[in-house]
Steps between C-alpha positions, in 0.01 A plus 500: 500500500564140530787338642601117353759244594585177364777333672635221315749246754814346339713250644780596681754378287362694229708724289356852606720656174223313251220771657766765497546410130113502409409822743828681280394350161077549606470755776494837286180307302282728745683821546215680266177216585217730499302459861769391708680688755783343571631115493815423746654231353619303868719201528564282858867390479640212753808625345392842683395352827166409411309203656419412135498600174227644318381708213266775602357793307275719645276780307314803565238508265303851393255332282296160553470424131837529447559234793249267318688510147847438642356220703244340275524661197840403370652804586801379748405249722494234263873478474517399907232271420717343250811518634368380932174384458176747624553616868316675737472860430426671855297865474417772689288836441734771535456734790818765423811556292809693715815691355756451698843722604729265211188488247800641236737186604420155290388258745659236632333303749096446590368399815165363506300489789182307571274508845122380552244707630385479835167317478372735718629843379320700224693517213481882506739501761730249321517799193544726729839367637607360207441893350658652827795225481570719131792711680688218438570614185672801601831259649761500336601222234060462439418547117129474550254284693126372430264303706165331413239254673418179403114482638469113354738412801505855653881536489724796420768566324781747486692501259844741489784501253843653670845658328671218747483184629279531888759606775315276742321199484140617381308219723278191473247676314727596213694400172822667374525460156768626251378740251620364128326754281241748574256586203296840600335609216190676687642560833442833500110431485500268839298644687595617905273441741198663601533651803 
């Protein structure tokens, strides 16, 4: 599994209801992409209470080729390209895929949270939290959580969509984004953890 993100910034006077429009018109394009496990489809809204606003999809791919054709193959990516220029796409090997208690509910929200590693702890250790920190997913209001590595800048990620908007304010470390569309069409095949 690999875990993407692209965040494209947008000004703050920017009308939010243009990406609303194009993730309603666009967003089921992927509900059946062969390789991919899921795609959250995340907006940051000042309107919301954001510090900006953004457009931010983040995917869970099953299959590396089919990561290479949507990005440079003309399979998907070329529309952002097009539309916002080419940004950054940010990636991380997968370490696990979580159900959690609302994994029936749509999603709503995503919080994404990012931490380096210590430079002087193994990165063994690092999976292991990150796989112990998976009963999370049994709160209430969690759909399902991931988490990855990033060994270019040694940096995790965890990534977990929720029925509901945060009840508290997730921390430095983390984005709350709202959830547009979700397209899942191999989410079944994520794969947990090992233990």
């Amino acid at each position: 599994m690999i875990a993407a993100q692209y965040e494209i910034p947008l000004p703050r006077d920017y009308d939010m209801d243009i990406i609303r429009r194009r993730v309603a018109e666009r967003g089921s394009a992927l509900d059946d992409r062969a390789g991919l496990g899921l795609k959250a489809y995340l907006i940051r809204d000042v309107a919301d209470g954001a510090p900006r606003n953004a457009y931010a999809p983040f995917y869970l791919w099953r299959d590396p080729a089919a990561l290479a054709a949507f990005h440079w193959e003309g399979q998907g990516f070329s529309g952002i390209v097009g539309d916002f220029g080419r940004p950054p796409v940010r990636t991380w090997i997968g370490g696990g895929f979580s159900r959690g208690a609302d994994f029936a509910a749509a999603p709503g929200y995503a919080v994404r949270r990012l931490r380096p590693l210590p430079a002087d702890v193994d990165p063994v250790h690092v999976a292991a939290a990150l796989r112990a920190d998976e009963d999370v997913s049994a709160a209430a209001g969690v759909h399902s959580r991931a988490w990855g590595i990033d060994p270019t800048v040694w940096q995790s990620v965890e990534f977990t969509l929720l029925s509901r908007r945060p009840d508290a304010d997730p921390g430095p470390d983390a984005t709350v984004y709202r959830v547009l569309h979700l397209s899942a069409p191999e989410i079944e095949h994520l794969r947990p953890s090992s233990s």
